[in-house]
N, C-alpha and C positions, 0 to 999 in steps of 0.2 A: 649409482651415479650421484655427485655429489650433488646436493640443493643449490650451490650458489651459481649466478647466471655467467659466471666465465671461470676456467681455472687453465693454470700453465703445468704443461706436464712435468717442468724439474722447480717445482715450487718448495720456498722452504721458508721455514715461517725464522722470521727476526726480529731479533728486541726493539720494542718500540725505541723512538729518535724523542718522545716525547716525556716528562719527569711525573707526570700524572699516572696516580696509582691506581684509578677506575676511569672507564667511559663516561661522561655525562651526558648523561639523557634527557630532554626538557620534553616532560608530559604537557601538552596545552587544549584544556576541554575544561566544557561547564560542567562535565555531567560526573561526579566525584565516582559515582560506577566504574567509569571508563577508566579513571585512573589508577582506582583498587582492579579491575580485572587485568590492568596492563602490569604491575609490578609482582600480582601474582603470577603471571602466567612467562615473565622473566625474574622470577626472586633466583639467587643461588646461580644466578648463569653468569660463564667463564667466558668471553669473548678474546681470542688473542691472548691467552694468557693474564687477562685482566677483570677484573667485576664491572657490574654495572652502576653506576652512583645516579640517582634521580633526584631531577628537582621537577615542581609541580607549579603550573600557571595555570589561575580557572578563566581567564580573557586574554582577548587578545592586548590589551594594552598591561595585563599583568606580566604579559609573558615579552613583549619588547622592552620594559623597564629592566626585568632580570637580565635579557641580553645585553642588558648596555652594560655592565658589570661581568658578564662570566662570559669571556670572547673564547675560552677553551668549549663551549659548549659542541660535542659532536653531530647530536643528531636531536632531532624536534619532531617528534610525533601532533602532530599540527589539526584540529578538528575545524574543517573548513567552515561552519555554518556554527557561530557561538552569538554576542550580544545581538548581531545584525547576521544576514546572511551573507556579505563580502568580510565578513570579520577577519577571516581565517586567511582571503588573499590578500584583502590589507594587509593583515601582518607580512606574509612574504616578499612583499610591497618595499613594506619598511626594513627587513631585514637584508633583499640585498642591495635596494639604492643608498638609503638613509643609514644606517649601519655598518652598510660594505662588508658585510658576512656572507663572501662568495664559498666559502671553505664549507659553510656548515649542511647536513643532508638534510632536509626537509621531507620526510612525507606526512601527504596530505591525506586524514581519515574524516572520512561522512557517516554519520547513520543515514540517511535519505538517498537510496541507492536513484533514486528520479529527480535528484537537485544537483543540477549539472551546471559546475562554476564557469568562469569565462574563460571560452579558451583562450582569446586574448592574453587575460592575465596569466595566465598557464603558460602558454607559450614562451612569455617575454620575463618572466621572472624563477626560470630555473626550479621548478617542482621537480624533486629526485622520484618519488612515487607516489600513488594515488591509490587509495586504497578503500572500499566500505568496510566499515565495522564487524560485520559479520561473518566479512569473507576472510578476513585476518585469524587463522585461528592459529594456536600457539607455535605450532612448528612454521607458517606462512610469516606471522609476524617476527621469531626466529632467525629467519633469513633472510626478509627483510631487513632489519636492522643489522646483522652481520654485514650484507652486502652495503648496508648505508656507512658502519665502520671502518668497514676496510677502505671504502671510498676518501672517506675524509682523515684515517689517516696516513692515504698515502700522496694527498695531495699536503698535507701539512710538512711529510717527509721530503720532500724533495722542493717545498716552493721558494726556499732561499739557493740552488743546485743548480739550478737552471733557466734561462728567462721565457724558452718556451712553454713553462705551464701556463702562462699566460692568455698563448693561443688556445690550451685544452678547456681552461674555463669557459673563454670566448667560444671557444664551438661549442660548447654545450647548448647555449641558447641561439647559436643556429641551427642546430639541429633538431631542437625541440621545434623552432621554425619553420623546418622544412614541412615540403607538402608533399606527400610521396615518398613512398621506396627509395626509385632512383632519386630523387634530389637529396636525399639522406646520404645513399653511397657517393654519391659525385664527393658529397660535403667530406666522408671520411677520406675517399681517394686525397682530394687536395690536400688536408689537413696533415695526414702523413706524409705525404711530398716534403711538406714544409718543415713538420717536425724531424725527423731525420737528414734532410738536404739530398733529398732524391730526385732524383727527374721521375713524373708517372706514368711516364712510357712503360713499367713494369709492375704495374699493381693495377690489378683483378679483385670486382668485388661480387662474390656469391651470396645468394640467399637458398634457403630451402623453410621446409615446415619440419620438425622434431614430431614424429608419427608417435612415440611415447619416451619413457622412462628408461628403454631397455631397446637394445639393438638399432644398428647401424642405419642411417637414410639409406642408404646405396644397398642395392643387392647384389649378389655375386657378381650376376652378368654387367653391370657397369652401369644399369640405368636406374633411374631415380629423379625426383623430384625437385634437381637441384640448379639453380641457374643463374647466369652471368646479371646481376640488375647495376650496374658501372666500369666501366674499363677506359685506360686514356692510350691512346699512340695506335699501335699495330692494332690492339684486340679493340679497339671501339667500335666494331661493326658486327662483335658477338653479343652488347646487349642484348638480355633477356631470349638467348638463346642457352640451350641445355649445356655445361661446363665438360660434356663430350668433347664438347664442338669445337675447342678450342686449338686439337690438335698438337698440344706440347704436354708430352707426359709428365712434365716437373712439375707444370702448375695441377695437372689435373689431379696426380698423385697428393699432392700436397695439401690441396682444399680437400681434398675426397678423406686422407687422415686426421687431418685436422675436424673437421665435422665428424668423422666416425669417434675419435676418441675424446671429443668436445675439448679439446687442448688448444694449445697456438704450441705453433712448431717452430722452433730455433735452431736454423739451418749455417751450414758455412757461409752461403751466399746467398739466403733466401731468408724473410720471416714469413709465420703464415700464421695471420692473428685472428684469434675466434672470441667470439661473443653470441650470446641469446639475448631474448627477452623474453616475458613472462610467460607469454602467450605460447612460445613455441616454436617462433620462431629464429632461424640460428644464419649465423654469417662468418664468413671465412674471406680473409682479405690477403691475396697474396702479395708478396711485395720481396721485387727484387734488390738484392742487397748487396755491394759490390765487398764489403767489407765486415765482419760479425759488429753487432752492436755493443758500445760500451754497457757496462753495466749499470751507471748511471741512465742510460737510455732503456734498459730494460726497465729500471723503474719508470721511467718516464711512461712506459710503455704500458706499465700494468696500471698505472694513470691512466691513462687515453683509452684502455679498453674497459677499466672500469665506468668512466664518463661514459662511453660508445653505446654500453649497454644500458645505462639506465637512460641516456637519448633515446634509445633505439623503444626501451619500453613507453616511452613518452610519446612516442610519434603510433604507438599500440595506442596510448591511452587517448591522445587526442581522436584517434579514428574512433574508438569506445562509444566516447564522451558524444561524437556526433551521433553514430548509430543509436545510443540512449537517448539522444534529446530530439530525435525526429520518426524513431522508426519501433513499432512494437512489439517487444523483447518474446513475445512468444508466440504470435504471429506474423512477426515478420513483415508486416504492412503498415503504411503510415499511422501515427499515431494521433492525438488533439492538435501535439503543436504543429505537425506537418498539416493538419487540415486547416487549421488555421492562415497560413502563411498559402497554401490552395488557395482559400475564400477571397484571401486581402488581394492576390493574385490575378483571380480571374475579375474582381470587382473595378481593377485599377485602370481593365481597357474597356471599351465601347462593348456595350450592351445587345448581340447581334442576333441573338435567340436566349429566350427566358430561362435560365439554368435555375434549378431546385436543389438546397439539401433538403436528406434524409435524415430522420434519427431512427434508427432500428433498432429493437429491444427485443430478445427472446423472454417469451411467457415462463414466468416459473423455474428461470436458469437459476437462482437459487438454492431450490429444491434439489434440483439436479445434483448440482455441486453438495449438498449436503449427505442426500443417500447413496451418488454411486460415486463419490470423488471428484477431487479438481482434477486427474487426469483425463478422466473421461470428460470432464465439463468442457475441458481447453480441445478433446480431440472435436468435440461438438461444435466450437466453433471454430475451429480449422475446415472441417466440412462444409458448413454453412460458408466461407471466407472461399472455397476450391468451388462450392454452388455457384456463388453471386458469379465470380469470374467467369464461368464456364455459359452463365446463364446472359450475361451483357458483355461476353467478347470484349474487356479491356478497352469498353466506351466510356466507362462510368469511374470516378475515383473511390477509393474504398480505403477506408484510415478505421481502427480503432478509438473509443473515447473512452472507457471503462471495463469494465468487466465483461457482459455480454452487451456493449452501447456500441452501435458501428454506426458514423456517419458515412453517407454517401450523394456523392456531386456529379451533377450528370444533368442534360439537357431535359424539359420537360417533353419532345419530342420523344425522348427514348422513357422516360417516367410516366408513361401514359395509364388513364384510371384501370387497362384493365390488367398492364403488368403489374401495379398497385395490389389490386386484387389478388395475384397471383403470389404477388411475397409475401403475402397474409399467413401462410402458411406453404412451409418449403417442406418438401422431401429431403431426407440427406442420407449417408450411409456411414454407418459406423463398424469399431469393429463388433459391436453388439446387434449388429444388422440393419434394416432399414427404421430409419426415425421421422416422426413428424414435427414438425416443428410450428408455434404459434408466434407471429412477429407480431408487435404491434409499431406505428408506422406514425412517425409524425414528419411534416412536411412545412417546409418555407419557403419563399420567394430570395431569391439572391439581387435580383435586380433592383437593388435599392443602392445608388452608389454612395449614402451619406452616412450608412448605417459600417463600424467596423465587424470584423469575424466574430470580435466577442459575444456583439448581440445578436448576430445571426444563428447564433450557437444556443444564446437563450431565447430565441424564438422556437427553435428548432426543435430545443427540451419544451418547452409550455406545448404543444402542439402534442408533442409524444407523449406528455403524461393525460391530456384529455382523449387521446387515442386508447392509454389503458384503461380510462374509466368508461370509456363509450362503446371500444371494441370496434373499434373502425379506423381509418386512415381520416385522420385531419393535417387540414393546410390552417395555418396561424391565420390568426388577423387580430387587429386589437380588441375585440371583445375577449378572447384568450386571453391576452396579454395582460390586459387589466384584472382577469379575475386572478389570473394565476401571481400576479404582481400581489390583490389582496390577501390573497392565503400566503403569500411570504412575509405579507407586512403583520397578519394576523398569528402567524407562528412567531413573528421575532417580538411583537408586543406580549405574549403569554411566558418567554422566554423571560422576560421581566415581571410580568406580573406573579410568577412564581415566587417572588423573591422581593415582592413589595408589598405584599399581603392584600392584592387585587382579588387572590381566590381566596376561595372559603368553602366549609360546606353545609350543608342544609339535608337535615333527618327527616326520614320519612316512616312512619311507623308500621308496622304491621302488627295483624291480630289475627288469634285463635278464633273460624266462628263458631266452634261451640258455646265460647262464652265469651267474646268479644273482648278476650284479655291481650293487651298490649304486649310483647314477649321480644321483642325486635325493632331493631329501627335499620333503614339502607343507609350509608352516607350519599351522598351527592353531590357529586362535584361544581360550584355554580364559582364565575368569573364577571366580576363588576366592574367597570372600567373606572379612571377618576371621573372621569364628569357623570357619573352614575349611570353609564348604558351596560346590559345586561346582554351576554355574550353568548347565545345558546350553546349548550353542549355540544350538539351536533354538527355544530361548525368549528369547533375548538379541539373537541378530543381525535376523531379523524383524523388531524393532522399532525396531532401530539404521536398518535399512533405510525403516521407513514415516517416522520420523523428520528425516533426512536424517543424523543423528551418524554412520551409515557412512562417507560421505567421509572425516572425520578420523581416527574409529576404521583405514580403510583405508589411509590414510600412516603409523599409528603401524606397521602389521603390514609392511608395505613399509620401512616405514627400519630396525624390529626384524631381520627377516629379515634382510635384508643384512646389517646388520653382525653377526650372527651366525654369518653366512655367512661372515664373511670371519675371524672366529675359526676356525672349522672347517677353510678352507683353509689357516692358520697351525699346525693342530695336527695336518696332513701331511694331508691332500684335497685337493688343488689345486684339482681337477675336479669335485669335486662342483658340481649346479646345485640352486635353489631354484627350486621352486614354489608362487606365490600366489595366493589368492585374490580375484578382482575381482567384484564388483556392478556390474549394470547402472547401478544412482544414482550409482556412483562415474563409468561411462563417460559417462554423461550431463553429468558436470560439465563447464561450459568450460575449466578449468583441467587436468583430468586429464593431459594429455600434458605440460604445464609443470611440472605438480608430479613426474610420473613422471621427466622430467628431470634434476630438480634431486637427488631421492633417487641416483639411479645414479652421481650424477654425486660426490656428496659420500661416497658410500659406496666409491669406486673396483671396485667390482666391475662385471666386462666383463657390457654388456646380453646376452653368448648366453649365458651363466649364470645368466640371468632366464627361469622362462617365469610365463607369466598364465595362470590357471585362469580361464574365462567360461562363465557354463552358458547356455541356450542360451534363457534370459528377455530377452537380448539381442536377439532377435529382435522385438519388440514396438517394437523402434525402426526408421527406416527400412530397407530393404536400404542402399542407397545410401551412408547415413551409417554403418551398423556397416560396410561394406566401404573404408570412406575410411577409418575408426577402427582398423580394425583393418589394415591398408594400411600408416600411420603407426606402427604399432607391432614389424610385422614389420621395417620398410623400421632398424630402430635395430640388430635383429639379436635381439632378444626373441622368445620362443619361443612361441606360443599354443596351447593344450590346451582344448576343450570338452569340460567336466565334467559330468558326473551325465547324460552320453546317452544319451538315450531316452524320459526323463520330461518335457521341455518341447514348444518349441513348434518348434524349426527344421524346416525345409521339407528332404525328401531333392531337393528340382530346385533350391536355390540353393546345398543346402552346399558344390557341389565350387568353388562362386566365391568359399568362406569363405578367406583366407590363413592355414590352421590344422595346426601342425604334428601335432596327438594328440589323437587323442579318447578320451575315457573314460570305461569300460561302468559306470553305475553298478552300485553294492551291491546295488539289489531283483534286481538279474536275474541276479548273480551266486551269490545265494544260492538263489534257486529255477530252477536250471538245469533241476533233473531234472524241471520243471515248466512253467509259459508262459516262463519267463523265459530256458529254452536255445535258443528260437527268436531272441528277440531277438539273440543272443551267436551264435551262428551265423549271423545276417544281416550286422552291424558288422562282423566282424572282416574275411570278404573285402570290405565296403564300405572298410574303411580301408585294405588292398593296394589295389582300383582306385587310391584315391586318394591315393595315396603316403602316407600319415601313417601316425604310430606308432597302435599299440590297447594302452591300457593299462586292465587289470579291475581295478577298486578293490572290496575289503570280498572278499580273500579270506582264508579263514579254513582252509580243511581242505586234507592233500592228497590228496583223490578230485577238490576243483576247482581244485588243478595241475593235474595229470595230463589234467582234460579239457580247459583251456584252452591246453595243450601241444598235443595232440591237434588242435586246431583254428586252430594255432601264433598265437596271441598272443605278442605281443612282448616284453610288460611287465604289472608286476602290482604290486600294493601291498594290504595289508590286516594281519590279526594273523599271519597266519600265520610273516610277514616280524618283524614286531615292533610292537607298538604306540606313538601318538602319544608320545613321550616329551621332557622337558624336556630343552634342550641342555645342562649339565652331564653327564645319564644318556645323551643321546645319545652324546654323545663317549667315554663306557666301554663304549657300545655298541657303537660300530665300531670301538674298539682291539679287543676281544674278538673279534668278529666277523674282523680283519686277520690277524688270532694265530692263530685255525683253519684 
């Protein structure tokens, strides 16, 4: 079957009317990608016996200058979202008011398959087709622009022949108008009335769905999926009943051939005109004809049905466009902005029992989605989504916000603390059997009439992220608000201070205590505001971390270090090594080892003069893949140190298959030796002889814990006692000083 969305069964192709020796084609996108993948993916194509010639606009106002100059232009591959995001309907704007270039085909390409233009504009300015970037692949795009050619030039051919093309233009933008099926066919019924000079006492308008590529709607027996959606006279009372029903075997035979062999059929006394749209679905329009049609009128004809169908795809795309901007594309249930438009909704009348959103967050959906698949992730919350319903009987609203984020709106009578409790963790079934599931639950009051959906929405988020860190269901109130307000005001100021030289770092030493030789230093990351407040770590990296800004915060401290480093060994330390600090988010990046690369490599400092500090959150990723990561890192001659041991999560049965040269006791256990925390420090340190690595005790401070960590011969040690974090200018007076006693 052919690709294109109508054809006539005695079609024969004829020499263009037109003196131009190529198609022209006006490329219009920012993105110079899009226009080298668009002329490869049509170089050397024959359209009608003709080539394609391109010209190339990177804006919108590049690309209406050129039209005001090349009025032969055919067709405009049109990228709706360029300087601004109405860029691309402006221009359409300008092209068929202000220009009055009804002739030419427009379609419209997006990369952001969730930036849904107005339908408005859509509607009222004749868009031939709509298309995402993605989904356009060579043979779709292909046929697109064939059917966009052959559009425009059979409206060029025949528009000095006849004065009812006129009307065809004009229907076009009512029919992209129309709202519904029927209103669509009523619009064709009339349209050909008038274009031929018929009475519509004898035209019939079917619809069906095209079940595939191959083989007939109709089955043997006669039934099928096929039915009357417009009729005018005798037949207006078989609307949207089955084209059975109609009891006149001319028409039924007719539509029934016409749809089976996707043709229009050209009868003595009858036409019977067929079109699709993209989607599939196909229309057959009988129409009684007391006389054959001129052939002038069969052009006319193959005009009107080329329009019909890219109308007919238009009134697809406008339903699309709604289903995408209100409803969630794979669950099926409202989406943010449907919730939103709920919120403003239920806020706008009287207040008559206290309604709550929810934010619902599955624990660890991530994880999920990373080791067993996004298909299994999506069937998990299709179950969780078939739960909730089954669980509140279609009391409660239920929309989609993100990935695994579901808000939901429902009375606080039906949200009561102990159903709360209950969605903490849901049962659900999959096809991998029965699963548990962890929710974490934030909650807010709707009954604020002053407040819009926006912020109900970021109550709703503050509330559910202090539900993650607390592990309980919280309801908002402004102490929430305000902190979670500081930690976005303190994320977007570090966001700056990256890049204004706020941060810096400060060396911490460490030493052998055999003989109390310096051999190491930690970097540290420390952040000073302008008016010189001092920004602790622990309130700063946390969120660099939930963020993702660690990754690049963690190159700045890795390119700083080195080359710090390599001052130091110019100002007579050869030997000295650096120690950094790494985040699991940073290991997590694919790029980690490339970027790690490229630093060593430009800093000239030898990788065994590197080690990497990893605490032992790293383990939340697989064995396998920290053992391949960390593998790759030994195998360069980098040194690896697990830091702060004993407070995470590593396992004492896989560490000794960790590649790790030094582990190190954290500070809490250092400093409560003479308490729980000297079991711990006596257990590590002969763990770290079995296993050949150094033990190095950080956060020492006094010498009563030398003397015991001598005692229990520790290798290594670092804290104040040594010297504290200090900026590298005081470093380096530090260890002259230090080389001189």
């Amino acid at each position: 079957m052919s690709d294109e969305p109508f054809v006539f069964a005695d079609e024969s192709e004829e020499s263009s009317t037109t003196t131009a020796e190529a198609w022209e084609i006006l490329i219009v996108d920012d993105d110079q990608d899009v226009h080298d993948a668009t002329i490869f993916a049509l170089k050397d194509i024959v359209i009608l016996d003709r080539k394609l010639q391109f010209s190339h606009a990177h804006s919108a106002e590049e690309a209406i200058n050129y039209l005001k100059h090349h009025s032969q232009t055919a067709v405009i591959l049109l990228d709706a979202v360029m300087e601004t995001d109405q860029a691309g309907l402006e221009a359409v704007r300008i092209i068929r008011e202000e220009l009055q270039m009804e002739d030419v085909r427009i379609i419209l390409r997006t990369g952001q398959p969730g930036h849904v233009p107005e339908l408005e504009t859509i509607t009222r300015y004749d868009i031939n087709d709509y298309k995402t970037k993605s989904e356009l692949t060579r043979s779709k795009l292909l046929t697109t622009i064939t059917t966009a050619i052959r559009s425009w030039e059979q409206l060029r051919r025949v528009q000095n022949s006849r004065i009812g093309l006129e009307k065809i233009v004009e229907a076009s933008n009512q029919f992209i108008a129309a709202r519904g099926l029927h209103t669509f066919a009523e619009g064709v019924i009339s349209q050909m009335a008038g274009l031929f000079n018929l009475e519509p006492e004898g035209i019939v308008c079917a619809s069906g769905i095209l079940p595939g590529e191959e083989g007939p709607v109709f089955t043997k027996d006669g039934d099928g999926e096929l039915y009357v959606i417009a009729a005018a006279g005798n037949y207006s009372s078989m609307i949207n009943k089955n084209v059975v029903s109609l009891n006149d075997s001319r028409i039924v035979d007719s539509i029934r051939t016409s749809i089976d062999r996707q043709t229009t059929i050209l009868g003595p006394d009858s036409l019977t005109v067929f079109f699709r749209e993209n989607s599939g679905r196909v229309y057959a329009t009988y129409i009684a004809s007391p006389k054959p049609l001129k052939q002038v009128d069969q052009y006319l004809l193959e005009v009107f049905c080329t329009n019909i169908s890219l109308c007919a795809s238009n009134i697809e795309l406008v339903n699309r466009l709604k289903s995408q901007a209100w409803e969630d594309q794979v669950l099926h249930i409202p989406n943010m902005t449907a919730l939103m438009e709920e919120i403003d909704r239920r806020s706008a009348g009287p207040c008559k029992e206290e309604e709550l959103l929810l934010f619902v967050d599955i624990a660890s959906f991530s994880q999920i989605n990373d080791l067993l698949g996004h298909d299994y992730g999506d069937e998990i919350l299709r179950s969780l989504v078939n739960k909730l319903k089954e669980l509140f009987q279609n009391r409660i609203y239920i929309s989609r916000i993100s990935a695994d984020l579901f808000g939901l709106v429902g009375s606080r009578e039906i949200f009561t603390g102990e159903v709360l409790e209950e969605l903490k963790t849901m049962e659900i079934e999959t096809s991998e059997g029965t699963r548990n599931l962890t929710l974490s639950i934030g909650v807010t009051r709707l009954c604020k009439k002053d407040l819009p959906a926006s912020s109900h929405l970021h109550n709703a988020f503050f509330s559910l992220k202090k539900a993650k860190e607390r592990g309980d269901v919280i309801y908002y109130n402004e102490d929430i608000g305000k902190q979670i307000r500081e930690q976005i005001q303190t994320l977007h100021d570090l966001r700056e201070a990256l890049y204004s030289e706020q941060i810096f770092l400060a060396y911490q030493p460490q030493a052998e205590m055999e003989d109390n030789d310096i051999y190491s230093l930690e970097a540290l990351l420390r952040w000073r505001k302008p008016d010189g407040t001092m920004i602790p770590p622990d309130r700063f990296i946390p969120l660099a971390e939930q963020s993702g800004l660690i990754v690049k915060l963690g190159e700045w401290v890795l390119k700083q270090a080195l080359t710090d480093l390599k001052e130091i060994h110019e100002a007579g330390y050869p030997d000295m090594k650096m120690a950094v600090n790494v985040s699991v988010i940073q290991l997590q990046h694919p790029d980690y080892i490339r970027v790690l690369d490229q630093i060593i490599e430009e800093s000239g400092i030898p990788p065994g003069q590197l080690e990497l500090e990893i605490t032992e959150s790293v383990s939340i990723l697989s064995l396998e893949h920290v053992l391949k990561l960390l593998g790759e890192i030994r195998d360069r001659g980098i040194s690896i140190a697990i830091d702060d041991f004993g407070t995470g999560y590593s396992s004492l049965s896989t560490i000794d298959r960790w590649p790790v040269n030094r582990i190190k006791i954290d500070k809490s256990f250092i400093q409560t030796m003479d308490q729980h925390g000297g079991r711990i420090v006596d257990m590590v340190i002969p763990l770290g002889e079995q296993l050949s690595m150094k033990i190095l005790a950080e956060g020492v401070e006094t010498e009563e814990q030398l003397e015991k960590l001598k005692d229990l011969h520790c290798s290594e040690i670092q804290g104040f006692l040594l010297s504290k974090p200090l900026p590298l200018k005081e470093l380096l007076l530090w260890l002259k000083e230090r080389v001189g006693k």
